[in-house]
PDB file of N, CA, C and O in Angstrom:
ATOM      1  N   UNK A   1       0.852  -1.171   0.000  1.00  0.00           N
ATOM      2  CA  UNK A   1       0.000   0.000   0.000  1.00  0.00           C
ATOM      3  C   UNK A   1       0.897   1.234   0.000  1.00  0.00           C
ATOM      4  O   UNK A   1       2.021   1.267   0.501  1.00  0.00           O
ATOM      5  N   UNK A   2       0.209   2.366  -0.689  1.00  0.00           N
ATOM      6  CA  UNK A   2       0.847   3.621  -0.922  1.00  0.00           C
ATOM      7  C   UNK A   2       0.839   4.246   0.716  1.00  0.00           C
ATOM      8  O   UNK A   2       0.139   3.950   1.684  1.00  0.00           O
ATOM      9  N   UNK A   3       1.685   5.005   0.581  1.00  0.00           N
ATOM     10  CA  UNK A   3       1.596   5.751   1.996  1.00  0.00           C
ATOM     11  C   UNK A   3       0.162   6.729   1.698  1.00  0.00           C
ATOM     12  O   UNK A   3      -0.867   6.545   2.349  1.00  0.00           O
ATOM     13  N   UNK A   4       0.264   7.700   0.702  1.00  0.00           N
ATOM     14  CA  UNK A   4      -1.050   8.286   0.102  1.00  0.00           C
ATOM     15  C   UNK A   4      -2.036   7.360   0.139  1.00  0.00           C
ATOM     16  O   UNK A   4      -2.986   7.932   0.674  1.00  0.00           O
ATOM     17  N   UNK A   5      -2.347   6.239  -0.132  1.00  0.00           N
ATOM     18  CA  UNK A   5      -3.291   5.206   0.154  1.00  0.00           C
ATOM     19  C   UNK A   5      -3.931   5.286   1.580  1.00  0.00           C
ATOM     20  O   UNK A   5      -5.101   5.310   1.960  1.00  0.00           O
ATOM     21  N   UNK A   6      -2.670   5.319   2.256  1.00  0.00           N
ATOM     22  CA  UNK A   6      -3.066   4.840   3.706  1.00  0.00           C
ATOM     23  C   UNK A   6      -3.414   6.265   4.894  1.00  0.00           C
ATOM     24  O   UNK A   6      -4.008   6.430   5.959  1.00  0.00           O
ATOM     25  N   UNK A   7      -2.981   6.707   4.356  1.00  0.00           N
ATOM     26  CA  UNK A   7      -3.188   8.055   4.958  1.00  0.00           C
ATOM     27  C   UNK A   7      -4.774   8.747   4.537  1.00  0.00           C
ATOM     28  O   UNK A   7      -5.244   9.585   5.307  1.00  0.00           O
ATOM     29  N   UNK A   8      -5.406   8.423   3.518  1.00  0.00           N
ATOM     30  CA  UNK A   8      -7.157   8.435   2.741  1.00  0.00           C
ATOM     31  C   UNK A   8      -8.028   7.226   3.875  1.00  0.00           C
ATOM     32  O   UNK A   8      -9.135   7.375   4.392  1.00  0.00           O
ATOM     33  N   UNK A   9      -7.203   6.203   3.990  1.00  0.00           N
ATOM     34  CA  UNK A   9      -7.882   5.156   4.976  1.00  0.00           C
ATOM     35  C   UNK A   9      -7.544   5.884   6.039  1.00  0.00           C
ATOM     36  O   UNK A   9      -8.530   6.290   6.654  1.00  0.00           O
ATOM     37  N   UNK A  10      -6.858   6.094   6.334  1.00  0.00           N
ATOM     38  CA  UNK A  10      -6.582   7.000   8.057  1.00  0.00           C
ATOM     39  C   UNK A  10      -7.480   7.809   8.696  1.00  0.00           C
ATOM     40  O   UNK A  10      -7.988   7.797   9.817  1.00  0.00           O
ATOM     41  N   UNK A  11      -7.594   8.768   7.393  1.00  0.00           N
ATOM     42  CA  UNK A  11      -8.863   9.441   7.236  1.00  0.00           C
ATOM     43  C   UNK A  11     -10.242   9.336   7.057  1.00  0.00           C
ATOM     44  O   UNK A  11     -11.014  10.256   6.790  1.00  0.00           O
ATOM     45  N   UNK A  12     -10.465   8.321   7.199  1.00  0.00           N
ATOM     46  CA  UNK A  12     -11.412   7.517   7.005  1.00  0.00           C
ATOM     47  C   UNK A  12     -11.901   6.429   8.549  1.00  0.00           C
ATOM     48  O   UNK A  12     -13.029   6.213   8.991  1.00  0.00           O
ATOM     49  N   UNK A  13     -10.645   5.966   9.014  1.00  0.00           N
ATOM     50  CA  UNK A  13     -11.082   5.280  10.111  1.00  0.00           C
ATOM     51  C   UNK A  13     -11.208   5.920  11.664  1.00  0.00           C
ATOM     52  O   UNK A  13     -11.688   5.536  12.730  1.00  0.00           O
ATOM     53  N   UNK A  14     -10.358   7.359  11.078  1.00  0.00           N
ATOM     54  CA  UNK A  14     -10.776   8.409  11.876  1.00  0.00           C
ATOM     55  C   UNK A  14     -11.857   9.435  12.028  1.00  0.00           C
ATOM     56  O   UNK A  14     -11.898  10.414  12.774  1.00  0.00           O
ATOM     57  N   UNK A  15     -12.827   8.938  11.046  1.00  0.00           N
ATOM     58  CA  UNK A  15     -13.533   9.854  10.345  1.00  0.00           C
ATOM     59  C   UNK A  15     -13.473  11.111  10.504  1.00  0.00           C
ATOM     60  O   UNK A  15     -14.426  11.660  11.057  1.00  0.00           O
ATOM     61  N   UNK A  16     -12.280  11.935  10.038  1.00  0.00           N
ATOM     62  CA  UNK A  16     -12.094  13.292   9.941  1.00  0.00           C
ATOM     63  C   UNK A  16     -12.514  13.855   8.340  1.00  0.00           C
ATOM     64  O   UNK A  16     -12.452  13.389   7.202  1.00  0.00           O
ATOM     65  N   UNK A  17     -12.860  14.820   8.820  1.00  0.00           N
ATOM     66  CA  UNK A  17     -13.578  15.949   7.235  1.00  0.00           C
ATOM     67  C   UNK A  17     -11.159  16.290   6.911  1.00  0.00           C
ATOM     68  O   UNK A  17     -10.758  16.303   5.747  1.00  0.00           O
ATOM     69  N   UNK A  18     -10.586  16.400   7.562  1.00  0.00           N
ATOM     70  CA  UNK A  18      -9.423  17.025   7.035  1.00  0.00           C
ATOM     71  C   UNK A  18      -8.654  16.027   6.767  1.00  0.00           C
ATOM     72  O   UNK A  18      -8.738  14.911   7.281  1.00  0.00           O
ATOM     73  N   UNK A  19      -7.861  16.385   5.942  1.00  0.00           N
ATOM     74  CA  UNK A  19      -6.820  15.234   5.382  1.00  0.00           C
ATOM     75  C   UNK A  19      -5.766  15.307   6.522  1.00  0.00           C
ATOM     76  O   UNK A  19      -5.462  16.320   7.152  1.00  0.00           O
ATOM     77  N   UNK A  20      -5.054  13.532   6.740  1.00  0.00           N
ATOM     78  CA  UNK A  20      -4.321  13.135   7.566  1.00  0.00           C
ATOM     79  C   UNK A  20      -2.615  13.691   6.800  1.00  0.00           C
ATOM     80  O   UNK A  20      -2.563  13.667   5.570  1.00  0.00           O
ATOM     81  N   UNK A  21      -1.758  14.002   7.324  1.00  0.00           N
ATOM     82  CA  UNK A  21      -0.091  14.168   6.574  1.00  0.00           C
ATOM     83  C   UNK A  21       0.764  13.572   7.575  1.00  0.00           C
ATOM     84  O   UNK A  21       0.658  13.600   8.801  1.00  0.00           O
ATOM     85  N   UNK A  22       1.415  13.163   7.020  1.00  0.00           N
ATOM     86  CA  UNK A  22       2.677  12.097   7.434  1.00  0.00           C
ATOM     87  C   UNK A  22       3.418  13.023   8.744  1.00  0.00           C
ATOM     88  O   UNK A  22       3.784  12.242   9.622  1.00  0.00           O
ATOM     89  N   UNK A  23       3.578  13.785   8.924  1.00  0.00           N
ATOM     90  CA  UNK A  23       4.021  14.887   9.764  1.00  0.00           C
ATOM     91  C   UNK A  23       2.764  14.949  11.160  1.00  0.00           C
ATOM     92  O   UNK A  23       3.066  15.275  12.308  1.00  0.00           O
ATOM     93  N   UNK A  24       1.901  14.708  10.884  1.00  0.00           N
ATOM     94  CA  UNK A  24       0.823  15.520  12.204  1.00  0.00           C
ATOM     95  C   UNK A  24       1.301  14.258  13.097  1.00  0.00           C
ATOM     96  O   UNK A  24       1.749  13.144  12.825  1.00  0.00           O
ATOM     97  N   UNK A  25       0.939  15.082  14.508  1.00  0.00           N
ATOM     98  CA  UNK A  25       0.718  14.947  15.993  1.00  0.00           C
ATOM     99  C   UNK A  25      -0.772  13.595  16.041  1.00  0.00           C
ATOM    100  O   UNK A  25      -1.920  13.798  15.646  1.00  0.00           O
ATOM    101  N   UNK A  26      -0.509  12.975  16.331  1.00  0.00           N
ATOM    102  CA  UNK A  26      -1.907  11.876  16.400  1.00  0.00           C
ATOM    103  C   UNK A  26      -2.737  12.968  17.878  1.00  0.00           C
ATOM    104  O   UNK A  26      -3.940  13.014  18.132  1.00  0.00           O
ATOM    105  N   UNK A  27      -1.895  13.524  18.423  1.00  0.00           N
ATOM    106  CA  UNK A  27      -2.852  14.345  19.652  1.00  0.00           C
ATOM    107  C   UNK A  27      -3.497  15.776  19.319  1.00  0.00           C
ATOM    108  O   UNK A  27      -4.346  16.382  19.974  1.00  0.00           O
ATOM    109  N   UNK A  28      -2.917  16.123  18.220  1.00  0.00           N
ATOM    110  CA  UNK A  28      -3.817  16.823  17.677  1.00  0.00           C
ATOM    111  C   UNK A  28      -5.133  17.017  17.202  1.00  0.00           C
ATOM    112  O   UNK A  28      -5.879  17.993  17.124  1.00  0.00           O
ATOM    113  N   UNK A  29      -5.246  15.370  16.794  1.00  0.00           N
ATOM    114  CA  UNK A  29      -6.116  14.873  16.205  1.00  0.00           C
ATOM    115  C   UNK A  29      -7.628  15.273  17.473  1.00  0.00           C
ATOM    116  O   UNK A  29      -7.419  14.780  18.581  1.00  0.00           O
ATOM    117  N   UNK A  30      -8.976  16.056  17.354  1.00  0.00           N
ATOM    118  CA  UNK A  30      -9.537  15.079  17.683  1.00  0.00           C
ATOM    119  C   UNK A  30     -10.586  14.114  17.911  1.00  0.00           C
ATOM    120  O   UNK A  30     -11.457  13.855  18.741  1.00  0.00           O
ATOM    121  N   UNK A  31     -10.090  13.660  16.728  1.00  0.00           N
ATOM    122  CA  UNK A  31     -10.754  11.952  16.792  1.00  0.00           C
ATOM    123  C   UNK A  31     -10.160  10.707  17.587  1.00  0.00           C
ATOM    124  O   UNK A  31     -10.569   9.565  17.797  1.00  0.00           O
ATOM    125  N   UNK A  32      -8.892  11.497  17.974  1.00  0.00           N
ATOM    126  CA  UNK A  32      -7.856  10.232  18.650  1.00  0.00           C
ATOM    127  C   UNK A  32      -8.382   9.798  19.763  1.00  0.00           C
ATOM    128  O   UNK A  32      -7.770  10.328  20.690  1.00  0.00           O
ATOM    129  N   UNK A  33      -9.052   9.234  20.075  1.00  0.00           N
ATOM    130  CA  UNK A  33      -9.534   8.510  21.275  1.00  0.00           C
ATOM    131  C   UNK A  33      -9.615   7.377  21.296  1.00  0.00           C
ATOM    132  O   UNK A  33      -9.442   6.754  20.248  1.00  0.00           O
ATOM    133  N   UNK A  34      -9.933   6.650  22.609  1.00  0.00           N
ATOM    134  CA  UNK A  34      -9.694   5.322  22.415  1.00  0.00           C
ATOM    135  C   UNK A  34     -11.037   4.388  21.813  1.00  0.00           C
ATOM    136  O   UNK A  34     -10.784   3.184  21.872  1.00  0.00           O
ATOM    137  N   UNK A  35     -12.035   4.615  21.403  1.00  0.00           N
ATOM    138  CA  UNK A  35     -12.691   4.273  19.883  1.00  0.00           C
ATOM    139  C   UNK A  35     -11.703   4.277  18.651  1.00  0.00           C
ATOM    140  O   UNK A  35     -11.264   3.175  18.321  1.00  0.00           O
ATOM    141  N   UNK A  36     -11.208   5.639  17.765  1.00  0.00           N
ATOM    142  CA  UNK A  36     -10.464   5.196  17.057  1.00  0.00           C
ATOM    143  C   UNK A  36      -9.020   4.340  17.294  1.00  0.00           C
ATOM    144  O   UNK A  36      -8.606   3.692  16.332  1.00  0.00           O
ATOM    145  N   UNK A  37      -8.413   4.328  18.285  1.00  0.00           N
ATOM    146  CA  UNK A  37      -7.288   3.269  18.598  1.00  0.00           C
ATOM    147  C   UNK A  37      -7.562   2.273  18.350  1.00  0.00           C
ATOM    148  O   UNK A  37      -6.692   1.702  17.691  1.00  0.00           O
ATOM    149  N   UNK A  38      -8.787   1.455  18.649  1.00  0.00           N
ATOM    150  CA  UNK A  38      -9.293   0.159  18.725  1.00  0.00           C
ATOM    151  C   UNK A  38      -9.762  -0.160  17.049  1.00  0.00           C
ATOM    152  O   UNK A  38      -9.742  -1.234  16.447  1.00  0.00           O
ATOM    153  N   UNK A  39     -10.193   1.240  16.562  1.00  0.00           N
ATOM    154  CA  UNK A  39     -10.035   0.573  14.419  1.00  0.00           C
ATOM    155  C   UNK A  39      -9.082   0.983  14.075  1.00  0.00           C
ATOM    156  O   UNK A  39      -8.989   1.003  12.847  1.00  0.00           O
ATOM    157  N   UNK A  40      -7.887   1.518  14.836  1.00  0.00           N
ATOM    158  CA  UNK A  40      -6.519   0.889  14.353  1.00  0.00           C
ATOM    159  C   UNK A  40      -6.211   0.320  14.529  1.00  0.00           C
ATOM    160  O   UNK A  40      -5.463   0.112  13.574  1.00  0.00           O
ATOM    161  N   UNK A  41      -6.033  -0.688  15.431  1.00  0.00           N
ATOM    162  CA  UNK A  41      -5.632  -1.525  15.790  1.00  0.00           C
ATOM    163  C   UNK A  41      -6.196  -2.811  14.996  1.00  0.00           C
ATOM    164  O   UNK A  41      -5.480  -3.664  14.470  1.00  0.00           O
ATOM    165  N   UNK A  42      -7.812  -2.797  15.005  1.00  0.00           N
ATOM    166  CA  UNK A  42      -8.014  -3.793  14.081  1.00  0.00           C
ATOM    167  C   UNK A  42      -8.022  -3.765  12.780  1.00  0.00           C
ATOM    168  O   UNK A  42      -8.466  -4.758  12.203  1.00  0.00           O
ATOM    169  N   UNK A  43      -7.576  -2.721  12.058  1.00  0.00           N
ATOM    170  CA  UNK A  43      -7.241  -2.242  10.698  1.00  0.00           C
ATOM    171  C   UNK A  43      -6.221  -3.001  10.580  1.00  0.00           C
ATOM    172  O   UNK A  43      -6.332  -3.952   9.806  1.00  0.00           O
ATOM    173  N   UNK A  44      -5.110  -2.829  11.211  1.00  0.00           N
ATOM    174  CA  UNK A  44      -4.036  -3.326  10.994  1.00  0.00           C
ATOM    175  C   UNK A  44      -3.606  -4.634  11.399  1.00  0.00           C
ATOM    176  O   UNK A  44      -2.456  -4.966  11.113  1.00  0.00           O
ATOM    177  N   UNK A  45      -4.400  -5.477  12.060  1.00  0.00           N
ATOM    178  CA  UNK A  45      -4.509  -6.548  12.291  1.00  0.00           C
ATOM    179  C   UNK A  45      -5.631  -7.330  10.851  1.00  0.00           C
ATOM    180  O   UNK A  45      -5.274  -8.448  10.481  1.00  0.00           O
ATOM    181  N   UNK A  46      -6.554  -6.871  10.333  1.00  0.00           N
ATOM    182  CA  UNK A  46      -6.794  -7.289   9.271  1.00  0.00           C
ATOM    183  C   UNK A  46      -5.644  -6.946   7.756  1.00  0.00           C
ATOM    184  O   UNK A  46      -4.919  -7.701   7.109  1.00  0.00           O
ATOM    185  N   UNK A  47      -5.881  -5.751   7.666  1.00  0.00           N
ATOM    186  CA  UNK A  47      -5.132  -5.407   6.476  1.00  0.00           C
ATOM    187  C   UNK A  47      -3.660  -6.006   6.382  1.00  0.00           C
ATOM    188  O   UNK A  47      -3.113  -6.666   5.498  1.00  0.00           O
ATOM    189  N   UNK A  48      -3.130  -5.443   7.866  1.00  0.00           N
ATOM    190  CA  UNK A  48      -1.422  -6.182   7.431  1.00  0.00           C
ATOM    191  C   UNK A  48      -1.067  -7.330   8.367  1.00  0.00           C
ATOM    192  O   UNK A  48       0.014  -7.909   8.253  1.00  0.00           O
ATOM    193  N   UNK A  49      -1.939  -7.656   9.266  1.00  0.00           N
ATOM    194  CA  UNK A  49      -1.531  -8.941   9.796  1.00  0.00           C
ATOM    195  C   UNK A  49      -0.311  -8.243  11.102  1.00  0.00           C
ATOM    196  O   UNK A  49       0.652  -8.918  11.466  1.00  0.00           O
ATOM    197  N   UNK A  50      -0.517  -7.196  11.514  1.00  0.00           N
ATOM    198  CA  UNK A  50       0.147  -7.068  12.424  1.00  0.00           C
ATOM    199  C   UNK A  50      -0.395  -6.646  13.912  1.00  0.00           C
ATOM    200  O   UNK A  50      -0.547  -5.429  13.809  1.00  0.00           O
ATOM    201  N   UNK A  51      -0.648  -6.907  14.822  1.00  0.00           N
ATOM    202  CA  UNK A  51      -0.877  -7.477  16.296  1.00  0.00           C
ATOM    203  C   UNK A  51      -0.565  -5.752  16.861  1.00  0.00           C
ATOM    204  O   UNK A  51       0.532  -5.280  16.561  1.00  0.00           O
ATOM    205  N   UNK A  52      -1.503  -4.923  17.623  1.00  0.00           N
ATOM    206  CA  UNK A  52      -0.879  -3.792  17.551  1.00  0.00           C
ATOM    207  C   UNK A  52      -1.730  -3.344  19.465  1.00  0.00           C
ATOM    208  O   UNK A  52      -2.893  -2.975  19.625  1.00  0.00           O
ATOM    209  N   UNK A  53      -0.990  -3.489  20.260  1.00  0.00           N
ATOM    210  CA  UNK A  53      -2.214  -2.974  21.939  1.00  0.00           C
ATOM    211  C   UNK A  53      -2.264  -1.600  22.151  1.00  0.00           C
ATOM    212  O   UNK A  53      -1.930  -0.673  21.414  1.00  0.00           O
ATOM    213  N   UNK A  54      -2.652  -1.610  23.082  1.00  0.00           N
ATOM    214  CA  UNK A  54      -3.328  -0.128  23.593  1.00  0.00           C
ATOM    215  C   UNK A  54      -1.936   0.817  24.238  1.00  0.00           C
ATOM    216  O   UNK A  54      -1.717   2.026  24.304  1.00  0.00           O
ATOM    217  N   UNK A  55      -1.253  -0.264  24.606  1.00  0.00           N
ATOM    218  CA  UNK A  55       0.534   0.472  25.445  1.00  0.00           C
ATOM    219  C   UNK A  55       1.285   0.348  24.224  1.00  0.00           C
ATOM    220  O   UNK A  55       2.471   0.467  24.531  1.00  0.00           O
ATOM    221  N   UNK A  56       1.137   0.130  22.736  1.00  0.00           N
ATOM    222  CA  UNK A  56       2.130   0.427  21.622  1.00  0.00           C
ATOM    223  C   UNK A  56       1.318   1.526  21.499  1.00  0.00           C
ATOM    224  O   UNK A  56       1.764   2.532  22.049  1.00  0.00           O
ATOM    225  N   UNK A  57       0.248   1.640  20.937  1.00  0.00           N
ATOM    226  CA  UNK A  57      -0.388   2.879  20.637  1.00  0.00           C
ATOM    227  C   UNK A  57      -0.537   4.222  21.601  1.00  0.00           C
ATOM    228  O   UNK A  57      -0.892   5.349  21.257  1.00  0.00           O
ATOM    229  N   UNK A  58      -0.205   3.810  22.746  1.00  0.00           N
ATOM    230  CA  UNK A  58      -0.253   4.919  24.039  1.00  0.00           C
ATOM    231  C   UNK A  58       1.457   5.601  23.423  1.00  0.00           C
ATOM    232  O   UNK A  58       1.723   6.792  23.581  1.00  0.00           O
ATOM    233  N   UNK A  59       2.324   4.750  22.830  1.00  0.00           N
ATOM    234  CA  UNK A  59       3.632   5.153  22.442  1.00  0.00           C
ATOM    235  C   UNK A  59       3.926   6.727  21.302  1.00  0.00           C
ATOM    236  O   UNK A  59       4.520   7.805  21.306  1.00  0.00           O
ATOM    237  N   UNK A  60       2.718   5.583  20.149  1.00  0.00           N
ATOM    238  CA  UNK A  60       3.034   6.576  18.733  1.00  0.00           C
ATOM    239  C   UNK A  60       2.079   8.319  19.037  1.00  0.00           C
ATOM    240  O   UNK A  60       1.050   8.785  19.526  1.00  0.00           O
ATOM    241  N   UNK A  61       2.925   8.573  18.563  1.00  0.00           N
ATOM    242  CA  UNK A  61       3.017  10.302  18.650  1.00  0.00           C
ATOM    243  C   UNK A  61       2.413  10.963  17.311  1.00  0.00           C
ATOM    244  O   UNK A  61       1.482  11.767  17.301  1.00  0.00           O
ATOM    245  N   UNK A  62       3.124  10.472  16.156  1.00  0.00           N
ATOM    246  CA  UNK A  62       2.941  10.931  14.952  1.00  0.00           C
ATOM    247  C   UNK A  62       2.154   9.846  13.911  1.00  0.00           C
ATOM    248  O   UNK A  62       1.782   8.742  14.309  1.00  0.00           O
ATOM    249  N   UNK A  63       1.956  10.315  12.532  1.00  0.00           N
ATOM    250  CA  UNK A  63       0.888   9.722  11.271  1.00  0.00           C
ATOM    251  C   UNK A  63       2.240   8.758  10.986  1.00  0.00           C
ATOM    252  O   UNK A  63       2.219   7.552  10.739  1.00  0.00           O
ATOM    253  N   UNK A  64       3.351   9.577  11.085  1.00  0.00           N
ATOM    254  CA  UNK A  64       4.792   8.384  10.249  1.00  0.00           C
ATOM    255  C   UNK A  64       5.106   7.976  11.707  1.00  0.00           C
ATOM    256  O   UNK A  64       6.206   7.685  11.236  1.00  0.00           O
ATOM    257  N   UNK A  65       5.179   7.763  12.627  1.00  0.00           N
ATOM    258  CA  UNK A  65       5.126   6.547  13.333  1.00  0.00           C
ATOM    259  C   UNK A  65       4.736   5.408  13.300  1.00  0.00           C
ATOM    260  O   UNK A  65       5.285   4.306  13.341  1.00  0.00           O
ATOM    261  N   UNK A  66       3.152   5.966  13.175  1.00  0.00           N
ATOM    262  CA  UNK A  66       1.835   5.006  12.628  1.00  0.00           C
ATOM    263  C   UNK A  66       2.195   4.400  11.983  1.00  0.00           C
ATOM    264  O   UNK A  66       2.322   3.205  12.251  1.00  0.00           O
ATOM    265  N   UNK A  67       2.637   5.059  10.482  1.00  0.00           N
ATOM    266  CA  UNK A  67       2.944   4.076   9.005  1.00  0.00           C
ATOM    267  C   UNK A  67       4.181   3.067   9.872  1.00  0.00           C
ATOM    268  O   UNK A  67       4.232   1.849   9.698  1.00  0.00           O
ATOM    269  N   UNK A  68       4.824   3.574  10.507  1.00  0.00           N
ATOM    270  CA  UNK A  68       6.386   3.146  10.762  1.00  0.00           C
ATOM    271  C   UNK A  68       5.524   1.236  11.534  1.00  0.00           C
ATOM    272  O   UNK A  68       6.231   0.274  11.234  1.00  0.00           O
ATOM    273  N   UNK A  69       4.766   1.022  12.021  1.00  0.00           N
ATOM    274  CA  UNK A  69       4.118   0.447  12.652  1.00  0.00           C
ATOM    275  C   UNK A  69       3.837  -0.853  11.353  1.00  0.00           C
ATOM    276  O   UNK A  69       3.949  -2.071  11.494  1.00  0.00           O
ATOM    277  N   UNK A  70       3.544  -0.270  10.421  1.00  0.00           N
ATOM    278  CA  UNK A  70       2.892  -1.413   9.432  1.00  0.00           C
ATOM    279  C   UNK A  70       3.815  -2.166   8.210  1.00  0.00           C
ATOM    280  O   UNK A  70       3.554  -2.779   7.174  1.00  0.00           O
ATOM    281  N   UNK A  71       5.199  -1.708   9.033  1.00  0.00           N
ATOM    282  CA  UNK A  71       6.443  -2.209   8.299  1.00  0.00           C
ATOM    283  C   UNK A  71       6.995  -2.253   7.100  1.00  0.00           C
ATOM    284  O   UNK A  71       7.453  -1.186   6.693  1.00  0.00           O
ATOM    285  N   UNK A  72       7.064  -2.975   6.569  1.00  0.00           N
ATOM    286  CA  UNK A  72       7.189  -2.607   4.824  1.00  0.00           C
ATOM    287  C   UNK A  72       5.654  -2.966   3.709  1.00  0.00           C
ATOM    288  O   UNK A  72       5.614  -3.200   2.501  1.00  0.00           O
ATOM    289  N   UNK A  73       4.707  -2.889   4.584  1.00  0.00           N
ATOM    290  CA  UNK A  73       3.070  -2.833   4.457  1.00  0.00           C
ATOM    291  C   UNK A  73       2.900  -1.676   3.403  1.00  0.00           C
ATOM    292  O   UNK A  73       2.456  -1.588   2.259  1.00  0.00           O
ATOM    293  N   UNK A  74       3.545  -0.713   4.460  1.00  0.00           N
ATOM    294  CA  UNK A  74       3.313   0.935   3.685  1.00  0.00           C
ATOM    295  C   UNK A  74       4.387   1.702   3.016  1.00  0.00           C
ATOM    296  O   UNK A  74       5.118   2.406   3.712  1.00  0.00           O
ATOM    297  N   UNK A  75       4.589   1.626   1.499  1.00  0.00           N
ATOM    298  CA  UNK A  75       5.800   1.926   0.837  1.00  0.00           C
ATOM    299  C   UNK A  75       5.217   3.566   0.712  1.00  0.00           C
ATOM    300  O   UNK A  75       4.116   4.027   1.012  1.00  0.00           O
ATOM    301  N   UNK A  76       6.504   4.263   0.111  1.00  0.00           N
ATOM    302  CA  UNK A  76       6.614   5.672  -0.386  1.00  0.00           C
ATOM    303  C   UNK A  76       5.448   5.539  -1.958  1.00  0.00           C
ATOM    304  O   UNK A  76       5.262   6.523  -2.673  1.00  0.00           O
TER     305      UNK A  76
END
């Protein structure tokens, strides 16, 4: 998946009206609560098969963290 790909789904599982950028603050966000944590978490447990809890996600800070999370899932 495109990083542009995933960042439209981001936006989407966050349901924000504004577009997500590789640069923002996830605490900026807010939709960031722990509702959306939990469809990231299972986003990424469907889509890329990767296993993701509530104390990794209490970690990530930023959108490229996030991507950083889905390994070589999410190319340039």
């Amino acid at each position: 998946m495109k990083t542009e790909d995933f960042l439209v789904e981001l936006e989407d599982i966050l349901q924000r009206e504004e577009p997500c950028n590789v640069n923002d603050a996830l605490t900026d966000y807010e939709e960031w609560d722990s509702l959306s944590k939990m469809a990231v978490m299972a986003y990424y447990k469907k889509n890329f098969g990767v296993d993701i809890n509530l104390n990794t996600l209490k970690e990530i800070n930023t959108v490229d963290e996030l991507i950083k999370l889905a390994g070589d899932k999410i190319i340039d």
